[in-house]
N, C-alpha and C positions, 0 to 999 in steps of 0.2 A: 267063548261064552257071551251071549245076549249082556248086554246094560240096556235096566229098566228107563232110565233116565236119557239113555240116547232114544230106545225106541219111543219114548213118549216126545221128547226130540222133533223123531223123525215125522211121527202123525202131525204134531203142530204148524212145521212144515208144510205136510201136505195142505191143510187145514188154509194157508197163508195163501194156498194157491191150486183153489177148486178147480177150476178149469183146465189146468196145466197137469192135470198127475196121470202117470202110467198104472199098467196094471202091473208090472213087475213092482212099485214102487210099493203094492197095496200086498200082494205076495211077498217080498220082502218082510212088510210089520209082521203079517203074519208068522212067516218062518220062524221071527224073531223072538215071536209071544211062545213060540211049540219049545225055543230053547227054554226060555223062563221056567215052564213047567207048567203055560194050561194048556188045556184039551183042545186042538186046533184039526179040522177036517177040509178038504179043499176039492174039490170035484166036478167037472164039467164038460164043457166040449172046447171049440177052436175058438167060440164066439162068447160062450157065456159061462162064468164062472161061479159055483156058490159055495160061498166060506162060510165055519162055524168058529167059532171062539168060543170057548164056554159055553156058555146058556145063548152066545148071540148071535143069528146067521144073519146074513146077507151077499145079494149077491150084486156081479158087478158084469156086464155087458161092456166088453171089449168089439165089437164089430162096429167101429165107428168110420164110416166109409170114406177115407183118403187124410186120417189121423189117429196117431198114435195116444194120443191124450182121450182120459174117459168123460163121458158125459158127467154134467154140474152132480147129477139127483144122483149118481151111484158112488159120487165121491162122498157126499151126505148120508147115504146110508153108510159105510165104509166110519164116516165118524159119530154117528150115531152109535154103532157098536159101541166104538170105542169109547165114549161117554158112559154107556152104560158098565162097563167094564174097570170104568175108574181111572180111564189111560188115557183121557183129552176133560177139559174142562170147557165149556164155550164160551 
């Protein structure tokens, strides 16, 4: 079973290090928010991915050509949700 307090944890983390985060790392919160009990949806192709949380979608573009780390602005949106959802503070 998810802890709220690890997965908020885990985004603050992310959060410490924009430039550095995978996209399993963002799929992971996720999963971790679906155990808690909100409504999490995840859908896409090879390249681009769109999450919903609740009421908050965003999505995140993994084709970053010769790295595995995502781009600054989809790690920002990725904490943006989670701002508005009450699970990062800035």
């Amino acid at each position: 079973m998810a802890e709220r307090k690890k997965v908020e944890e885990h985004i603050r983390e992310i959060a410490g290090r924009r430039k550095n985060t995978t996209l399993q790392e963002i799929e992971w919160v996720v999963n971790q928010l679906a155990m808690l009990g909100l409504e999490t949806n995840k859908r896409g192709t090879s390249h681009n991915m769109m999450f919903r949380v609740g009421e908050q979608q965003f999505s995140v573009c993994s084709h970053n050509r010769g790295s595995k780390q995502l781009k600054r602005c989809y790690v920002d949106a990725f904490l943006s949700a989670m701002t508005e959802l009450g699970l990062y503070e800035d």
